[in-house]
Structure formats: structure tokens, C-alpha cells
N, C-alpha and C positions, 0 to 999 in steps of 0.2 A: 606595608602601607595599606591603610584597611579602601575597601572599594567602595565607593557613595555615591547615589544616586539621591539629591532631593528637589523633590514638584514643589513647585509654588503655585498655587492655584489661585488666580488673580483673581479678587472679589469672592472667596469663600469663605459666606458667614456657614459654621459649621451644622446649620440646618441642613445647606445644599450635601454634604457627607457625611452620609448614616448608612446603618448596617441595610437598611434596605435597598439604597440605592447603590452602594459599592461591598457586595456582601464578600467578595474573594478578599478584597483588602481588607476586611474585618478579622475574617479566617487568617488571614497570614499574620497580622500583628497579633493575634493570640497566638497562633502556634508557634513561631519562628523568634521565640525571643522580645517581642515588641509588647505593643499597647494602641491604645487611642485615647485624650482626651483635646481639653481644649486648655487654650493658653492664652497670653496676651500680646498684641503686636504692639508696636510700637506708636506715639504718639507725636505729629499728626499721622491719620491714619490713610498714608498714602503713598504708593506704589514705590518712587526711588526709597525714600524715608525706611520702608521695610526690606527690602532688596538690601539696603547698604547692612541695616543691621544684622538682617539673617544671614550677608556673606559675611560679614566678620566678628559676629557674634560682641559686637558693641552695642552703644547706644547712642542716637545722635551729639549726645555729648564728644562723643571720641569721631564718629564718621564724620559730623558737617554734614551731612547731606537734612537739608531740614526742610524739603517739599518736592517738587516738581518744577516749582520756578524759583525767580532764584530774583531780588532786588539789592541794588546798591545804592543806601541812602546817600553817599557822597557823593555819587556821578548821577544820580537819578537812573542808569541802566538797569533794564531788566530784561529777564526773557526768558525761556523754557531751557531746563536743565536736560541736554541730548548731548554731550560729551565728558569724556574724562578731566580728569582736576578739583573736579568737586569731591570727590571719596574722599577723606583723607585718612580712614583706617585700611591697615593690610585686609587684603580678604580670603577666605578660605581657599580661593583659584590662586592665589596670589604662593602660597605659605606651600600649594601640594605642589606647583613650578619650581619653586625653590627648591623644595626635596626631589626633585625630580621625577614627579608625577607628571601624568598626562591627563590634562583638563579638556573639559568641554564646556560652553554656555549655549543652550537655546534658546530661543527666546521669539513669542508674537511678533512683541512690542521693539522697534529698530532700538531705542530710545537705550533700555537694559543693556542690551549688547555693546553700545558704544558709551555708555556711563563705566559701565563695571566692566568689561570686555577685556583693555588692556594687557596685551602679550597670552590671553588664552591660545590655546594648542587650536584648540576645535571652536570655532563661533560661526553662531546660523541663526539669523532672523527671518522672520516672516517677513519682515516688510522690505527689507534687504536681503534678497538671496545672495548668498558665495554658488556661483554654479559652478565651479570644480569641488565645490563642499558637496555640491548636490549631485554630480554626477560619481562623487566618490564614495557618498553614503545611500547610492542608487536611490533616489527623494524626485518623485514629478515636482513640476513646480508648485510652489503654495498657493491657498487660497488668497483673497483678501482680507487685509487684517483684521478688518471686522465682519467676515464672514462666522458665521457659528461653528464652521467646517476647520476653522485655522487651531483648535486646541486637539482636532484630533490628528491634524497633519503633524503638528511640534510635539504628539504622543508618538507617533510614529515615527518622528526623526530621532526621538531616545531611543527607542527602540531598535532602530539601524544603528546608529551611533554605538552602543553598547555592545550590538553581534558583529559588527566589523571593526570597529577601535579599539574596546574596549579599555574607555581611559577611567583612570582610579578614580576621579572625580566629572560627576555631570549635574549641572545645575539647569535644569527645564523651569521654565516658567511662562503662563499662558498670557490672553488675555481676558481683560474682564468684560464684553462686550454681554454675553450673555446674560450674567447676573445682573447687570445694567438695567436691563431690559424683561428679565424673567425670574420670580419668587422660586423658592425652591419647590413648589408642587409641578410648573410649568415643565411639558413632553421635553421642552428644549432644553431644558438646566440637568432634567434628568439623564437625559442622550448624553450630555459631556461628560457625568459624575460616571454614566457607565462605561463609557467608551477611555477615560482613565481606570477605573475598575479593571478592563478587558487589559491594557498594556502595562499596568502593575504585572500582573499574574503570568502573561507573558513574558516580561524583563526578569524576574523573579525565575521562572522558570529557565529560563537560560543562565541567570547567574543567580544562583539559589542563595550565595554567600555575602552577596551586595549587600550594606546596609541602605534601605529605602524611607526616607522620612516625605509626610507629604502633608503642607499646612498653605498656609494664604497669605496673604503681606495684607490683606486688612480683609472686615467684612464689608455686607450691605444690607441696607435698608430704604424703604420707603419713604419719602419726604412730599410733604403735601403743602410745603409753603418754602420760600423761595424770596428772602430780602436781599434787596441793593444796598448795603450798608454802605460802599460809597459814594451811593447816590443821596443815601440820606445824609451824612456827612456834609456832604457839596450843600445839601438845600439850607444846610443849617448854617453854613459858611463858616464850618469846623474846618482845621488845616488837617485832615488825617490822610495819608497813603492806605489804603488796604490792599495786601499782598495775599492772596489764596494759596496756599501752598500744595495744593490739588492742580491749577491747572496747568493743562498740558495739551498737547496738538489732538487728543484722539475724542474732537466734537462728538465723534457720533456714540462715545461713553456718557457724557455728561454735555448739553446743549447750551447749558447757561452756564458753564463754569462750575456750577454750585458744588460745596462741599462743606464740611461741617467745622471749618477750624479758619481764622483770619490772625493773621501776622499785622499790627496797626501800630503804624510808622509817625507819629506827631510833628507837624512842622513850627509848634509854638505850644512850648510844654506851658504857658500860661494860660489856654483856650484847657487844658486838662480835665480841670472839674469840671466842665461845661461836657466833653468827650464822656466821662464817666457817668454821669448824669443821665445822658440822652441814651447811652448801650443801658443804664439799668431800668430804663423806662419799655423798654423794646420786650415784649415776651418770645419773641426769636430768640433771641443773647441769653440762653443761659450760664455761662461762667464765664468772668472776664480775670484774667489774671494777667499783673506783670509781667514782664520778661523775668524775672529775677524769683516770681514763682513760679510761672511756668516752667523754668530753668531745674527747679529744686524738686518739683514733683514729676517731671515727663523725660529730666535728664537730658536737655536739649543745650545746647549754646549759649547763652545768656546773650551778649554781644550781639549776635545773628539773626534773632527773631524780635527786630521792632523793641516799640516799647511796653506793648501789652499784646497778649493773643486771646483772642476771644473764642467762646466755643459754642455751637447752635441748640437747642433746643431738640430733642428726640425725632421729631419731626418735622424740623427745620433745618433748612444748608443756608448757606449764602450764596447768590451769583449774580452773573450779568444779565439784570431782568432789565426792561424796560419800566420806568419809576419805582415808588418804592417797594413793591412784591408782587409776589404771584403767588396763586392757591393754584393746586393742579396736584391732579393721580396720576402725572404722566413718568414721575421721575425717582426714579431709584439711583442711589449715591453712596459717599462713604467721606470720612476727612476726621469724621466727631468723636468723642469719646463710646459713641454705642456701637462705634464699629471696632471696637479692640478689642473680640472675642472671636479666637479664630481656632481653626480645627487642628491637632497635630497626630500624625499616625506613624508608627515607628515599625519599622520591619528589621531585625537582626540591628536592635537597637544601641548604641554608644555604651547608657547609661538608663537605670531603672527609671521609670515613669515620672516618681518621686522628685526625681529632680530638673524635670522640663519647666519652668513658669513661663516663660516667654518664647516667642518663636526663634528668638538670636539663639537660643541655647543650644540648639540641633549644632549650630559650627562652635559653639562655648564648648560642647562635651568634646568634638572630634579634636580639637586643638589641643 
């Protein structure tokens, strides 16, 4: 049963991961078998959405998981996606259990752990400590989750995890609080890119024969406007639901919700033209497509994502602004199609470079 370590580095557009900033992991995927390039995550671009599909190397077509939150047009319930039952593909923890592997999941974010968590061996969140996890993998206790400190504690707990358990599979994944908040030139983005750099080479070094992949469940960018498309909806006394399939509890990533992708639920497919009209008038709204295209091109549910998903403008997200927008340089985000370009580094790799396109494929090859 071959040994695998893979980082998910939450909100890494692969500017933040370059030879300069993580030079030893550079070194190692050349000499050890591997590589670096970039690849594509999955669409919308956001955190459960690529989680589900890098553990089971599908595509929301087969997982279901198709955001962070989650709406039901027939009961009108919604609410943030924090437990199991929504996966509905096996996932790579799932398949090494069965063979009788020994797993582990870490993870910032509580939300991961009890999504995808399900009978793992070894499970540790930041935001939820196991303290007989932590007094077994000798681990002080974590920061807070949105400290900048918390991706080098959950470096650190791999790192234990691996020289006292050492289970066949370990699936780390940080959070994005930094990239949030800081470009990739920023002291702070660069301290995390190094301080993963520092415990690759040490994990490495203890198990030289580990395969180590390490990519991002989406990127980010800058956004300098910020529409209420439900608000404009409402003013126009369109019946539309907009569902963000980004939000999620951790405000202090994203303040207004925003994200670059809307799920739009119609409560009178006769008001339609009048819906379509008003997104193509809007230069925020750059792509709006069906469910039935979005379905065909992004590979998602048909059934499950509304009746059109709309997508923002490069420089545009959607959220919970007060009226209908905001201009501001305060907010950096992800959800859109500009955040599907994310980094992947292979150490004592599965399969030749040649054959990575997307992030799912790291658990496509091992399977």
C-alpha cells in the first residue's frame, strides 16, 4: 500500500508557490521522481466543492457537494454544509480503510473534518481539538482559526502524525485566512509558503519514500466591486432565490459573503426573460448559463444547482452588501472561474506530470 501525504493549501493561487518562496520543495519534485505545474480545480471554486473532489478524485457530477451551503427549493431550508451526508462519492480515506489502511485527516477548518471525516483513524481540527489526539501526537493546543499561526500548527501536527503513527494516508488541509487578506508579495503569505517549505523537507526527510502532492482547492484574487444581485432582484420584484455556494461561517475570510459564482432559483419561470434581461444589462454578470449548461461544461448536477448559475466579472463577486454594490480594495475572494488555476507539486509522484489536468487527479492516479 503505497504511503501519501497530500497538502491542500487553502486559497492558493499558484503565484503564492514558487521556486523562490518554497525552494526545498522545488528541489525535491525534481529530484525525487516528481514535478510542479499548475492544473484546474473545480468549478464553483470553493472549499467543500474541491475537498470532495480531490478526496475522490470525481467531479461534482458524481460527489454532490456543489458549494458550502446547501438550499432546498421544496422546503425553502437552507444552511451551511458542516456534516456528513452530503458526499455522495467514496473518497480516497474511505477506499485506504477498506484496504485496511490507516488514515488521518487534518484540517484548520472544523467544517472538513466533519464533512469528509467519517470513520477516519486519525481526525484533528483546529477549531475542534480531540485532546487525547493532541496529548497522543504531543500537539500544544491550536491557535485560532483565523490566526495566521494556525497553518503552521496543522504543518506541525503532519508532521507528528507521520513520526508517531505513521498512517498510509494523510490528508492536511489549511485555512485560507491569509490569502484572504494578503497578495502573494505580502511578509505574511510568504512566512506560510515558507514555513510549509520548512515541514515538506522535514516529512520528507523522515519518510523519504512518501508520496507528497501539494495543490489548493481554489485560488484568489482581488475584487474591487461587490453587487447585491438579490437585492437587485427584490427592487425589480423579480421572484429569484440567489444561493452563494461560497458562504460559509468563517466571516472573517470573506465579510460580505462575496464570491464569484450564484446558484439562481426562479419562483415564476414566466418573470424569465425579464431575469435574463436584467443579469445581461449588469456588467458585474459576466456568464450566465443554465443549469443544464452549466451541468454540461463544469460537470456538476443538473437537478441541484437552480435554474441558471451566474458567474462575476474578473473583478467582481457577489454579496451581502448593503443596496446595490460596493467599490472597495478591501477584499480578496474566490468562487469565479479566475480562480481555477491552482498549483500542484508532486514528490515520488503516482504518475508522469503529463497526466495531472485537474486537482481530483492526485486521488484519480492513486486509485
Amino acid at each position: 500500500m503505497r504511503k501519501v501525504l497530500i497538502f491542500v493549501i487553502d486559497g492558493c493561487a499558484p503565484e503564492y508557490l514558487t521556486e523562490k518562496t518554497a525552494p526545498d520543495i522545488f528541489r525535491l519534485a525534481k529530484q525525487d521522481g516528481g514535478f510542479v505545474k499548475t492544473v484546474q480545480a473545480a468549478v464553483p471554486t470553493v472549499t467543500n466543492v474541491n475537498h470532495a473532489c480531490i478526496l475522490s478524485g470525481a467531479f461534482p457530477e458524481d460527489t454532490h457537494v456543489i458549494g458550502n451551503y446547501y438550499y432546498n427549493r421544496q422546503t425553502g431550508e437552507q444552511g451551511f454544509i458542516e456534516s456528513h451526508g452530503f458526499m455522495k462519492a467514496p473518497t480516497i480515506l474511505q477506499r485506504y480503510q477498506a484496504a485496511g489502511g490507516k488514515t488521518a485527516l487534518l484540517t484548520v477548518k472544523g467544517k472538513v473534518l466533519e464533512v469528509f471525516g467519517e470513520g477516519v483513524h486519525l481526525g484533528l481540527s483546529v477549531q475542534n481539538p480531540d485532546p487525547s489526539l493532541l496529548e497522543k501526537l504531543e500537539l500544544a493546543p491550536p491557535p485560532q482559526v483565523q490566526s495566521p499561526d494556525s497553518s503552521r500548527w496543522i504543518f506541525h501536527a503532519a508532521y507528528q502524525c507521520i513520526k508517531k503513527e505513521s498512517p498510509d494516508l494523510v490528508y492536511c488541509t489549511t485555512n485560507d485566512f491569509v490569502m484572504h487578506h494578503y497578495g502573494p508579495d505580502a511578509p505574511q503569505a510568504k512566512k506560510q509558503i515558507c514555513t510549509l517549505n520548512h515541514y515538506v523537507q522535514k516529512i520528507h526527510n523522515l519518510d523519504p519514500d512518501r508520496e507528497i502532492y501539494i495543490t489548493a482547492d481554489h485560488g484568489m484574487n482581488q475584487k474591487t466591486t461587490i453587487i447585491n444581485l438579490q437585492n437587485i432582484f427584490d427592487e425589480a420584484c423579480l421572484p429569484v432565490v440567489c444561493v452563494p455556494p461560497l458562504k460559509d461561517r468563517y466571516i472573517e475570510n470573506h465579510i460580505y459573503q462575496e464570491g464569484g459564482a450564484l446558484y439562481l432559483y426562479l419562483s415564476n419561470r414566466k418573470k424569465e426573460d425579464s431575469v435574463l434581461k436584467l443579469l445581461a444589462d449588469l456588467p458585474a454578470v459576466e456568464r450566465t448559463l443554465s443549469s443544464e449548461e452549466a451541468a454540461r461544461l463544469y460537470r456538476l448536477p443538473e437537478g441541484e444547482i437552480g435554474d441558471y448559475m451566474v458567474f462575476a466579472a474578473k473583478d467582481c463577486a457577489f454579496g451581502e452588501v448593503e443596496g446595490r454594490q460596493l467599490h472597495t480594495n478591501q477584499v480578496r475572494t474566490h468562487g469565479s472561474l479566475y480562480e481555477r488555476t491552482v498549483p500542484l507539486v508532486a514528490i515520488n509522484s503516482a504518475a508522469p506530470a503529463g497526466q495531472y489536468f485537474y486537482s481530483r487527479d492526485i486521488v484519480r492516479h492513486l486509485l
